[in-house]
ZALO-883284 format. One record per residue (C-alpha): residue in three letters; y, x, z. Coordinates in pm, whole numbers, padded with zeros to 5 digits, always signed. Example, Ala and Ser with C-alpha at 12.3 -4.5 7.8 and 13.67 -1.06 7.14 Angstrom:
% residues 2
ALA-00450+01230+00780 SER-00106+01367+00714 
END
This chain:
% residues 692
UNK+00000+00000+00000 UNK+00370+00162-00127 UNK+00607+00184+00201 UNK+00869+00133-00004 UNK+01018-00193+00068 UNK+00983-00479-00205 UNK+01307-00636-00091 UNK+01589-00455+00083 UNK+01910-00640+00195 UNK+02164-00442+00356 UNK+02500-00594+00558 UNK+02450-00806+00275 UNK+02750-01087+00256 UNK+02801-01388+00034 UNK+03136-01598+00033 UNK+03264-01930-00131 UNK+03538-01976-00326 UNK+03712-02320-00322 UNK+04045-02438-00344 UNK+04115-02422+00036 UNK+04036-01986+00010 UNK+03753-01801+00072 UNK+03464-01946+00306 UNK+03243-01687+00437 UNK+02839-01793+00434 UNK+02697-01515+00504 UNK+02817-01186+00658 UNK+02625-00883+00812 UNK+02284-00994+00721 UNK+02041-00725+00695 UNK+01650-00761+00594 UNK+01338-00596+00503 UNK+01003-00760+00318 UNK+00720-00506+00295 UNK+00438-00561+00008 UNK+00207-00804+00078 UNK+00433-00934+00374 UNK+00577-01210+00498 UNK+00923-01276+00655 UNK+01023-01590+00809 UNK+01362-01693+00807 UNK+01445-01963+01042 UNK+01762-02112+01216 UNK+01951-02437+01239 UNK+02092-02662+00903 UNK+02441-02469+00729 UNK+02310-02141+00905 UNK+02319-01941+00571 UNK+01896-01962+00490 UNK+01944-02057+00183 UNK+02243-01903+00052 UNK+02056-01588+00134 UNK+01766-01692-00093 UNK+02010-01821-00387 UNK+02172-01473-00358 UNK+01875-01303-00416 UNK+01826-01546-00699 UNK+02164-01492-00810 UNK+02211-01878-00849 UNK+02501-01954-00635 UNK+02738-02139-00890 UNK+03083-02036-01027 UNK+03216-02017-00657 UNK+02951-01812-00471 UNK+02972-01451-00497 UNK+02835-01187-00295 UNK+03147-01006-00138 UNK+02970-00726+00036 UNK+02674-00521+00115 UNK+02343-00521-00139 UNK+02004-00691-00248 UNK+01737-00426-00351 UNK+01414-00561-00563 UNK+01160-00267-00599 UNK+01446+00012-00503 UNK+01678-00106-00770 UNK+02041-00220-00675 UNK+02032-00602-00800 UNK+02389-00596-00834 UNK+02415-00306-01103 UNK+02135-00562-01340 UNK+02318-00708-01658 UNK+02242-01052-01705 UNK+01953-01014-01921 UNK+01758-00785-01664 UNK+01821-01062-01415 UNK+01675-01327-01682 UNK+01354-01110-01719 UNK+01295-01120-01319 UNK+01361-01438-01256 UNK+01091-01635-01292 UNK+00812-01368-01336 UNK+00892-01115-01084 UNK+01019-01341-00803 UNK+00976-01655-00806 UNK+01120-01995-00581 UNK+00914-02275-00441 UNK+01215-02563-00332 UNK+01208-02852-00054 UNK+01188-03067-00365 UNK+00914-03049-00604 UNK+01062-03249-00828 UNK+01378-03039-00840 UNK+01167-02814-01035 UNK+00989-03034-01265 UNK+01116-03196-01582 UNK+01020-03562-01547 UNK+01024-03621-01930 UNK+00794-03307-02007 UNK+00403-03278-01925 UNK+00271-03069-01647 UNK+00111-02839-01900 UNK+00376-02752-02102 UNK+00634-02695-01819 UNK+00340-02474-01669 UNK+00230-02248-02019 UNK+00599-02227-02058 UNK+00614-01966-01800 UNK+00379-01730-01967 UNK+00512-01779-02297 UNK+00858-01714-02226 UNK+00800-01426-01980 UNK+00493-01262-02079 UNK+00480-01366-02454 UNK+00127-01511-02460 UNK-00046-01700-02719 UNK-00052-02095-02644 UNK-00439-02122-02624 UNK-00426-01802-02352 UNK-00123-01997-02184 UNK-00333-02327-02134 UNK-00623-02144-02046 UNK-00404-01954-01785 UNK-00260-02209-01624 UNK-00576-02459-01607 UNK-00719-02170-01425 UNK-00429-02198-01203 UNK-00441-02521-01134 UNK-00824-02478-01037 UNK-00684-02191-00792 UNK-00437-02473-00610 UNK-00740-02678-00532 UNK-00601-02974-00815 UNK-00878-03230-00901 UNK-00950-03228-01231 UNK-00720-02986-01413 UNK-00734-03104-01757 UNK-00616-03435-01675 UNK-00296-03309-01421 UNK-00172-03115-01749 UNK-00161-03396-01948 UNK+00023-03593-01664 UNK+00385-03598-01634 UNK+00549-03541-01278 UNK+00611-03891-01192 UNK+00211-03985-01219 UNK+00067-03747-00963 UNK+00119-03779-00564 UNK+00425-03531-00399 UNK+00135-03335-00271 UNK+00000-03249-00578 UNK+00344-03218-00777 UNK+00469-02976-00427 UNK+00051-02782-00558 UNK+00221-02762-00930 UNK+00549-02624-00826 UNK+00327-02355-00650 UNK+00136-02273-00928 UNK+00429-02246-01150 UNK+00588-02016-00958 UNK+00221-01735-00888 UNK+00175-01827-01259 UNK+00328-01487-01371 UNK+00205-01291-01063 UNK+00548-01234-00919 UNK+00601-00969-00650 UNK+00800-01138-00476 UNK+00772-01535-00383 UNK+01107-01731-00246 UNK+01019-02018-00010 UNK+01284-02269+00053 UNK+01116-02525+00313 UNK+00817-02589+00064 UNK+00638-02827+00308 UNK+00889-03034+00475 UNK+00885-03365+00264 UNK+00487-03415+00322 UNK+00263-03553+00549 UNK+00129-03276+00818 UNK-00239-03287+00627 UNK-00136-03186+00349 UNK+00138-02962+00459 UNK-00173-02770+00645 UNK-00344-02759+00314 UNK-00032-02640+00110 UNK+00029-02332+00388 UNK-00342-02235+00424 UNK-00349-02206-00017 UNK-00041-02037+00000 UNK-00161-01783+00270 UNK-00496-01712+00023 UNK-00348-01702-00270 UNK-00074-01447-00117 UNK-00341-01245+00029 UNK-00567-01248-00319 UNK-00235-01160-00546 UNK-00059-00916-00245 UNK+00262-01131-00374 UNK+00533-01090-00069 UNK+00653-01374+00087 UNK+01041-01466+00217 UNK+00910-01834+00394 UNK+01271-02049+00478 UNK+01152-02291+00748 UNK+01299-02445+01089 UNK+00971-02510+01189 UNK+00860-02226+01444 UNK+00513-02333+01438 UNK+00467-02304+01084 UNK+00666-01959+01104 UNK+00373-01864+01355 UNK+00105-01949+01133 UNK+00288-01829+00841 UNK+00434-01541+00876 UNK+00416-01136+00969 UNK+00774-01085+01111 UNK+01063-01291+01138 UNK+01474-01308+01141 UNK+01667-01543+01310 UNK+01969-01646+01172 UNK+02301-01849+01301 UNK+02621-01883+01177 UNK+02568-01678+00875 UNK+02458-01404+01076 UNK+02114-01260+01178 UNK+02087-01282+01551 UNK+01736-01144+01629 UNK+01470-00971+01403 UNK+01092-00850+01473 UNK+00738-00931+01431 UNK+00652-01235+01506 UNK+00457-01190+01815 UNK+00772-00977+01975 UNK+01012-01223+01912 UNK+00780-01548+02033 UNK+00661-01332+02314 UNK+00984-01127+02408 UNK+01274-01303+02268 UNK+01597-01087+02318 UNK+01875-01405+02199 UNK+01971-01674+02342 UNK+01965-01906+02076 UNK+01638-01780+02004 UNK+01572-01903+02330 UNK+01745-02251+02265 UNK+01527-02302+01975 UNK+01200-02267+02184 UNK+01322-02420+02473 UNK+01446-02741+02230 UNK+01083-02810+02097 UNK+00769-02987+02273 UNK+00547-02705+02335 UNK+00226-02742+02547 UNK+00329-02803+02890 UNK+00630-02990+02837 UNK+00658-03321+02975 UNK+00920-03585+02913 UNK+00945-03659+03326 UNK+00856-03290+03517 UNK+00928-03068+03202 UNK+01189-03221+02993 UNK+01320-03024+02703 UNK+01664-02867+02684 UNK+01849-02889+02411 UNK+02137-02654+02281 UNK+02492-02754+02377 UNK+02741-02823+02129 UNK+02772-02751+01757 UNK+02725-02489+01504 UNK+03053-02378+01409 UNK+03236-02447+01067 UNK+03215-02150+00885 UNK+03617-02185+00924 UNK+03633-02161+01270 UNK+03415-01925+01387 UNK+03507-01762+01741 UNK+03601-01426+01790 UNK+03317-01159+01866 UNK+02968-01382+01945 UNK+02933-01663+01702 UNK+02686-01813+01969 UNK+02943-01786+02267 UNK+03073-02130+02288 UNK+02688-02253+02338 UNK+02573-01988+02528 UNK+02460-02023+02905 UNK+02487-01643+02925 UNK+02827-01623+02772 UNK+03112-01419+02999 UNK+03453-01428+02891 UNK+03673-01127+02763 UNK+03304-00897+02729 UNK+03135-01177+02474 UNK+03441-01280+02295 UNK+03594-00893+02258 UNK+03495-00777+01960 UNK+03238-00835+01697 UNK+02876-00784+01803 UNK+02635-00587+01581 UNK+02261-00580+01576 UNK+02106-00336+01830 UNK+01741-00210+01905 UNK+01565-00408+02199 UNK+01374-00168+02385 UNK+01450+00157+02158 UNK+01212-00019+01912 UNK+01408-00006+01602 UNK+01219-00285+01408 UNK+01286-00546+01713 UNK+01641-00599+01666 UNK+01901-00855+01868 UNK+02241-00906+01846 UNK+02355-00955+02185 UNK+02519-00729+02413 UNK+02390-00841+02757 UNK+02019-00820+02643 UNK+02002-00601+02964 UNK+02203-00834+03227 UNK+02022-01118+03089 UNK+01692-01281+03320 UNK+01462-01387+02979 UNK+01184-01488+03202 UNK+01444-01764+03431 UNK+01305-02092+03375 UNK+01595-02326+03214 UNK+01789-02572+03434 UNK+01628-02859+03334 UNK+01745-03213+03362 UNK+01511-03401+03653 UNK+01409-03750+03586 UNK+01441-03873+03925 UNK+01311-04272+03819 UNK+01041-04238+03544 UNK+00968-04567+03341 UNK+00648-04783+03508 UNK+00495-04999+03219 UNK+00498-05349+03300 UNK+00428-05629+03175 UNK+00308-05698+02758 UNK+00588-05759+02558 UNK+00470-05693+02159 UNK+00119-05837+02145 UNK-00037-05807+01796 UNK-00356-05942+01730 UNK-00588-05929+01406 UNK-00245-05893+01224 UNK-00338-05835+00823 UNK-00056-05777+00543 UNK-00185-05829+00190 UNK+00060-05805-00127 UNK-00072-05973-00451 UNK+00048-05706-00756 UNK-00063-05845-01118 UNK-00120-05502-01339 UNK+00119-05614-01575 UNK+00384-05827-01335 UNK+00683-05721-01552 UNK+00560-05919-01812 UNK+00393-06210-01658 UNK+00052-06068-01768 UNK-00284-05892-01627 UNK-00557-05914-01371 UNK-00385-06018-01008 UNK-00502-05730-00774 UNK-00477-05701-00391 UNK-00324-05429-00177 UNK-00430-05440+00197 UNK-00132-05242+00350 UNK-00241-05377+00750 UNK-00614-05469+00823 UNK-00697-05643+01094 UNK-00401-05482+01336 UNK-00437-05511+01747 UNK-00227-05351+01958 UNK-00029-05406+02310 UNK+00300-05237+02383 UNK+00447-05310+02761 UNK+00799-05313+02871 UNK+00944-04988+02925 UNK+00671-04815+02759 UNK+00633-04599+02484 UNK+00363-04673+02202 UNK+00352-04394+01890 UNK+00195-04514+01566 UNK+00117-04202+01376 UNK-00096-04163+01046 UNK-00005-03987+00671 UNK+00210-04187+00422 UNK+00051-04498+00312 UNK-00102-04557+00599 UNK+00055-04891+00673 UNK+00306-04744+00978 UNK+00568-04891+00772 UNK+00451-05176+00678 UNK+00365-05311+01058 UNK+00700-05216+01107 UNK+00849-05485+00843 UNK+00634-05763+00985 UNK+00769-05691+01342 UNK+01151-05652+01186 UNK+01105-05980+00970 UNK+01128-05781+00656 UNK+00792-05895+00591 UNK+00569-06232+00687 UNK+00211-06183+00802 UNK-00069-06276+00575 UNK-00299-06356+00891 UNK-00312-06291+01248 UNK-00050-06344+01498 UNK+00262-06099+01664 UNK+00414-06246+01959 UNK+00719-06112+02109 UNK+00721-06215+02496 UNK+00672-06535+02457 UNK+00776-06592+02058 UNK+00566-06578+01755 UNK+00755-06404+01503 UNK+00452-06252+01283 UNK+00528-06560+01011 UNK+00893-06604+01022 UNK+01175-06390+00844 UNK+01458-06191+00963 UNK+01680-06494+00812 UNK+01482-06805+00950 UNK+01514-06645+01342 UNK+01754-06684+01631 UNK+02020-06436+01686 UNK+01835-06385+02034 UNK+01513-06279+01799 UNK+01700-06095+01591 UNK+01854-05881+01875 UNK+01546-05850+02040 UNK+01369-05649+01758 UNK+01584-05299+01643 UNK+01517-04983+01480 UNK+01660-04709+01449 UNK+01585-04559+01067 UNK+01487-04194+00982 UNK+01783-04115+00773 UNK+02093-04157+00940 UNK+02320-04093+00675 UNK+02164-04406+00490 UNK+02231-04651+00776 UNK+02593-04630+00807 UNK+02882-04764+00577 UNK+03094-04486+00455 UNK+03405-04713+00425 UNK+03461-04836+00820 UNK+03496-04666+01114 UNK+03213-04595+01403 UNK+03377-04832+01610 UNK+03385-05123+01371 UNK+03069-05083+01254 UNK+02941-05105+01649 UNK+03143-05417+01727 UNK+03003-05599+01409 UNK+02682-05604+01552 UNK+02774-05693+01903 UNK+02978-06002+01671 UNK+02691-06102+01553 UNK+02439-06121+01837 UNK+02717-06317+02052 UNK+02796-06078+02238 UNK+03096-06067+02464 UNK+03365-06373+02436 UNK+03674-06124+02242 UNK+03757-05877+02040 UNK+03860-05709+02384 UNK+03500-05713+02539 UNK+03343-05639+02247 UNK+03578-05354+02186 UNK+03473-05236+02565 UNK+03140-05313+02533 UNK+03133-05053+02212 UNK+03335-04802+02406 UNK+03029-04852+02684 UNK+02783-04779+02441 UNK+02916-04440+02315 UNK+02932-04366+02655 UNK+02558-04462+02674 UNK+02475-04222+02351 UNK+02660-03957+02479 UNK+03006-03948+02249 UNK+03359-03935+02293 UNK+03515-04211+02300 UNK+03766-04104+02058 UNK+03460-04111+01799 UNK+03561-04477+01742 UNK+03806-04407+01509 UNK+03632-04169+01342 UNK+03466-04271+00945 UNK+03105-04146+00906 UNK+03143-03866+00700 UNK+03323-03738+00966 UNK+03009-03706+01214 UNK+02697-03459+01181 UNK+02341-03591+01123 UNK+02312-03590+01470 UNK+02583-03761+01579 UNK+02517-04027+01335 UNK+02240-04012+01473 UNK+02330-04098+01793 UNK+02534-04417+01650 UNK+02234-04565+01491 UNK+02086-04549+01881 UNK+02401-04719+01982 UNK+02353-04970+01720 UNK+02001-05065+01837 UNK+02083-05088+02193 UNK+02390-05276+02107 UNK+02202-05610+02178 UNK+02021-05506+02464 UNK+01665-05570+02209 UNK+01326-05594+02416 UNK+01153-05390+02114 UNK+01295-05086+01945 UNK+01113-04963+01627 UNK+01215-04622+01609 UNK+01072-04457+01218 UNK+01099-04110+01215 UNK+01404-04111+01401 UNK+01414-03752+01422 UNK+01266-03565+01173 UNK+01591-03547+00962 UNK+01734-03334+01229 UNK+01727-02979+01335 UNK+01508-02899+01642 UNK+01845-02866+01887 UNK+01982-03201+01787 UNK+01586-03362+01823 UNK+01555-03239+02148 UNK+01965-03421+02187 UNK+01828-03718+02044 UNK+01478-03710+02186 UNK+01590-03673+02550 UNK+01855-03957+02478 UNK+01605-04217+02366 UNK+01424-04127+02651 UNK+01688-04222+02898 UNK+01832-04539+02785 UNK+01462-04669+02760 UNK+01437-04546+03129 UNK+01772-04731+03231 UNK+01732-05092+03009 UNK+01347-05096+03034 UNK+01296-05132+02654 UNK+00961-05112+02443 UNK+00921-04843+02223 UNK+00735-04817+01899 UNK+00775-04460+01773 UNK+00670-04432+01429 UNK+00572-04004+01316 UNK+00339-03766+01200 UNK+00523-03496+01413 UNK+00209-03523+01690 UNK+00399-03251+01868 UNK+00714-03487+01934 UNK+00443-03806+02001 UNK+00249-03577+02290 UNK+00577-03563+02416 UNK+00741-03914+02400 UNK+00456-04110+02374 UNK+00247-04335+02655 UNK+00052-04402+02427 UNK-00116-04350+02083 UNK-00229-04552+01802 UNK-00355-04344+01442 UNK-00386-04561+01136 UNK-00550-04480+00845 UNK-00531-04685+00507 UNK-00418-04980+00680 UNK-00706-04962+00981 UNK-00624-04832+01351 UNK-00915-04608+01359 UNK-00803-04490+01703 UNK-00579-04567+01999 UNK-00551-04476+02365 UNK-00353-04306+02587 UNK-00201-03999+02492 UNK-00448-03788+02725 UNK-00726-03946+02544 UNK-00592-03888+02226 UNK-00534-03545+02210 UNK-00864-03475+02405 UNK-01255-03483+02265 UNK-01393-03734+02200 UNK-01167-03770+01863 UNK-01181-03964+01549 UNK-01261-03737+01301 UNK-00912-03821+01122 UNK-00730-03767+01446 UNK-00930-03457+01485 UNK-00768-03310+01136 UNK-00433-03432+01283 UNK-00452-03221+01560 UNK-00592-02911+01372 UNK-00286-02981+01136 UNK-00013-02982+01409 UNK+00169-02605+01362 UNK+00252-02500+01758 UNK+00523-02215+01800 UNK+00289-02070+02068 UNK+00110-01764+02076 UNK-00139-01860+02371 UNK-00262-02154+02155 UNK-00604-02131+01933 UNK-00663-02391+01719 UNK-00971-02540+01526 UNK-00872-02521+01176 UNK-00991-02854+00965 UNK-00802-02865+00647 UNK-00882-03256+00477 UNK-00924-03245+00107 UNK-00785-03480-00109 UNK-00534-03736-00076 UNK-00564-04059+00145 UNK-00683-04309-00110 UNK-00513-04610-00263 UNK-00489-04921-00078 UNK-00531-05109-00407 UNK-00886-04931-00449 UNK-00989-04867-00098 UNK-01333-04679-00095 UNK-01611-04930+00013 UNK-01740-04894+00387 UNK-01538-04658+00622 UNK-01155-04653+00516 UNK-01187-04242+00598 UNK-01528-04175+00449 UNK-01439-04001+00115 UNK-01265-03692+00309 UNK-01451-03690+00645 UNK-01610-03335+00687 UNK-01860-03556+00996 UNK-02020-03768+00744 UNK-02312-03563+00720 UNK-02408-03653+01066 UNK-02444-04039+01013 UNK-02832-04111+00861 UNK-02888-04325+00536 UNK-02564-04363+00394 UNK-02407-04602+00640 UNK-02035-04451+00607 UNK-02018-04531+00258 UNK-02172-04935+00300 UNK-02041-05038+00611 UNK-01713-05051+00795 UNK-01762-04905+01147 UNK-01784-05080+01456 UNK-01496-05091+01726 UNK-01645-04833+01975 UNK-01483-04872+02324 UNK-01517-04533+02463 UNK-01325-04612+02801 UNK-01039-04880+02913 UNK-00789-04909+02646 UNK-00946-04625+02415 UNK-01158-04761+02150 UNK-01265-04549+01784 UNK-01349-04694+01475 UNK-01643-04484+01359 UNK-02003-04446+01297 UNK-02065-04124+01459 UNK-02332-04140+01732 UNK-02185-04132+02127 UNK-02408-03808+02177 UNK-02173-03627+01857 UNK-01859-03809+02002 UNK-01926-03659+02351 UNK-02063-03316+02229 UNK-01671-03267+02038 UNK-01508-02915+02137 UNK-01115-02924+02170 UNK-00939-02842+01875 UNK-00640-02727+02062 UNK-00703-02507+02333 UNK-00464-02208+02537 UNK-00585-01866+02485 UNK-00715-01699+02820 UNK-00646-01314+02695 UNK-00271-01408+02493 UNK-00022-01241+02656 
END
């Protein structure tokens, strides 16, 4: 293996250009990737991440130019490349995987011409060795049936599989270098497992480097050789990955860990602590530590005095921090930690669903009046309990039918059969339109995207008291207008935040309005859908731990819709795991996320990345995708990907759908396994006794 570095970037800074002057992105950012390594690069939204990867790419737009410093590729100063040198390396010798995968596919071209186009136009192949190439490639990614995906265009395969051709695009041409801008975070955790255990194989096969872009930690950990922390344009700490997880020498290095539900964190004893305040504009950045404002550690006139540089932790020059009271500084203090002096007491049943089903009747050719009427079972014979004050998580991979319950509760949808009661209302058969303002109130969400949910055109404050005005509540404009005050009080805002227009707010603080908005008319049942994932891990911890109180204080019912497992450990009372419209397991969360499993909750688990060096994990990676509820495979809903089928005698997975097993009160599996292989299941998560 060469020890000279693939990729070299050195006090590297990149500045904007807009009409207001110059806006520096990144400044000071130094970086090393090895052959055959690879570097994480992690930190919180607008830190610079990405900008770093664009100017290695060169693609930063008419107003992004890089003002300082250099990018080496191979020992070769990128800036001193004309044009048509970059052309030539772009694309063939490093290569980009986006968020997106259909950023990078051509919706009106077929996957196998966008894919032979790579070889032809960079290595100047014949079109029968091109096809042949990249069918092999495709075979590599693990795609069903090649020939047919490169006949497909974009729009008819799953985001799985398009997020599998964007890969194989990009290791088409063998590139030393592979750019990877959060590849995984728009799929479900299954398949995310699946995408970063090919990608780890086919790194290790080709010796391609890797620069992975993620603000997921665990992933980082499972993922990657050494990482750099970056925030505010800056890198703050830098190391293998083990040193920095093990020995972190920053404090916002510690903020991130301490702002994500790792093993051992509880939402009453251990609650998590999330980073004060806000990551500065790049505008108004204070003097010496960008960090200082939101540092617990931070001392006036010593942090603030001049600019702080990168310095060896330890005199080992390849762990690096940039802090200058990495000496004064107790890492191993335990956090001040908010106490939760009242936790929440379940009481009594207040969502009762019972042998709830959701059908939708779709005629293959509706548009036109025409075709064969098909059904799609999106719910299948639904029961489940939530109590006051409690919190219930519904977690599964998309398609699963999460969603779909949640429309039926919300009135967005009517049931086909079965019955949802709400204290002491049915509501499973009536729409949002056809209930009582009290019903109406009653039932809230809170949405994933928060930048969706709120009009761009009124103020915060308006847009509170228009809900409050239409669940009755208060008797004037004056107690509604106090009443809204009250509630940014409740979500943690200033007041002053009433006058302020949405665009105005970050994605957490919008955030925090949509709460505000659901609590508005005190509701007895809160759907929450992925109410954090859009955020970064500070502001979920923000948000987390203020859900969390308010249901502690107005004793509402949660339903907590995610595939984040490490978030539902956390929150949740308890669990319920659909698959294909079935609940093939529920329980408490201690019986969930302990033997005897499911065998689908069992790959969730194994599929959960955990920023912690101490934890082993069994790794189950499911193949496949989870089938269409239009065709649903006959017998078990899970059968066609379980890796336990083996172990159930004369076919009976494949004919039959399993029984409801009751395995103790309240935790019941739907599955043909025996109760002698239920009870003989080893832990798939487990805490080293050697790690350090």
């Amino acid at each position: 293996m060469s020890l000279e570095p693939i990729l070299e970037i050195d006090n590297l800074n990149i500045s904007f250009f807009v009409r207001a002057g110059e806006i520096p992105a990144v400044m000071d950012f130094s970086c090393k990737v090895m052959p055959g390594e690879t570097m994480g690069l992690v930190g919180e939204s607008g830190c610079g991440k990405s900008t770093v990867a664009l100017g290695i790419m060169r693609d930063m737009g008419n107003r992004g130019k890089i003002v300082g410093g250099s990018i080496k590729f191979r020992g070769r100063d990128m800036g001193e490349m004309s044009q048509s040198e970059l052309r030539d390396i772009r694309g063939s010798k490093i290569s980009m995987i986006y968020q997106e995968p259909m950023a990078s596919l051509n919706p009106a071209m077929k996957i196998g011409k966008q894919l032979m186009e790579v070889l032809v136009i960079h290595e100047n192949v014949s079109r029968d060795e091109a096809y042949k190439r990249s069918v092999n490639m495709l075979e590599s990614v693990k795609l069903p049936d090649p020939a047919r995906v490169m006949n497909a265009y974009p729009h008819q395969i799953s985001g799985g599989q398009q997020q599998r051709i964007v890969i194989a695009m990009a290791l088409l041409s063998k590139p030393d270098l592979l750019l990877l801008d959060e590849p995984t975070t728009a799929l479900d955790v299954t398949v995310e497992a699946g995408i970063v255990q090919l990608i780890k194989e086919l790194a290790r096969e080709t010796g391609t480097s890797m620069l992975f872009i993620s603000h997921n930690l665990g992933l980082i950990l499972e993922t990657c050789d050494r990482i750099t922390v970056m925030y505010s344009g800056e890198a703050v700490e830098t190391g293998s990955v083990h040193e920095v997880f093990d020995s972190m020498r920053h404090p916002y290095t510690q903020g991130l860990f301490n702002s994500i539900p790792l093993p051992g964190a509880d939402k009453n004893t251990k609650p998590l602590v999330s980073i004060p305040g806000q990551l500065p504009l790049p505008m108004e950045r204070p003097n010496g530590c960008n960090f200082g404002p939101r540092c617990p550690h931070f001392i006036e006139s010593e942090c603030d005095a001049a600019a702080v540089r990168m310095t060896p932790v330890n005199q080992n020059s390849e762990h690096r921090s940039r802090c200058i009271r990495i000496e004064q500084i107790d890492w191993n203090a335990e956090p001040e930690r908010p106490l939760v002096s009242d936790p929440a007491t379940p009481g009594d049943v207040v969502l009762d669903v019972r042998e709830l089903k959701k059908y939708y009747s779709v005629a293959a050719n509706s548009m036109f009046g025409g075709g064969d009427t098909r059904t799609v079972k999106a719910n299948e014979s639904i029961t489940l309990q939530a109590r006051e004050a409690e919190t219930v998580a519904i977690v599964g991979e998309s398609g699963c039918g999460k969603s779909t319950l949640a429309k039926v509760l919300l009135g967005l949808e009517t049931a086909t059969d079965g019955e949802v009661t709400l204290g002491a209302v049915s509501i499973g058969n009536t729409e949002v339109g056809d209930r009582t303002t009290e019903t109406v109130a009653s039932v809230q969400m809170v949405f994933q995207n928060p930048f969706d949910t709120l009009n761009p055109s009124h103020s915060v404050g308006s847009q509170i008291m228009r809900t409050l005005e239409k669940f009755n509540i208060g008797n004037s404009q004056e107690d509604r207008r106090e009443r809204m005050l009250q509630l940014l009080d409740l979500v943690k805002l200033p007041r002053a935040f009433a006058q302020r227009m949405p665009r105005q707010l970050s994605g957490g603080q919008k955030q925090r309005i949509g709460v505000a908005r659901a609590f508005a008319g005190q509701p007895k049942l809160v759907v929450a859908d992925e109410p954090v994932s859009a955020l970064d891990v500070s502001v979920q911890a923000a948000v987390t731990e203020l859900l969390m109180e308010i249901q502690r204080e107005a004793k509402t019912t949660m339903l907590f819709i995610s595939h984040d497992l490490s978030v539902v450990r956390y929150i949740a009372d308890r669990v319920v795991v659909m698959y294909l419209g079935h609940i093939v397991e529920q329980g408490s969360t201690d019986e969930i996320f302990s033997p005897p499993y499911h065998p689908y909750t069992e790959a969730l688990l194994s599929a959960i990345p955990i920023a912690d060096t101490r934890v082993e994990k069994k790794q189950i990676v499911l193949d496949g995708d989870i089938p269409s509820a239009l065709n649903p495979p006959p017998g078990c809903p899970f059968q066609t990907r379980c890796g336990h089928k083996a172990k159930v005698a004369g076919g009976l997975c494949e004919q039959e759908m399993p029984p409801l097993k009751k395995l103790s009160s309240g935790h019941t599996i739907k599955c043909h396994l025996a109760d002698e292989v239920l009870t003989s299941m080893e832990p798939v998560i487990s805490l080293s006794s050697t790690a350090s």
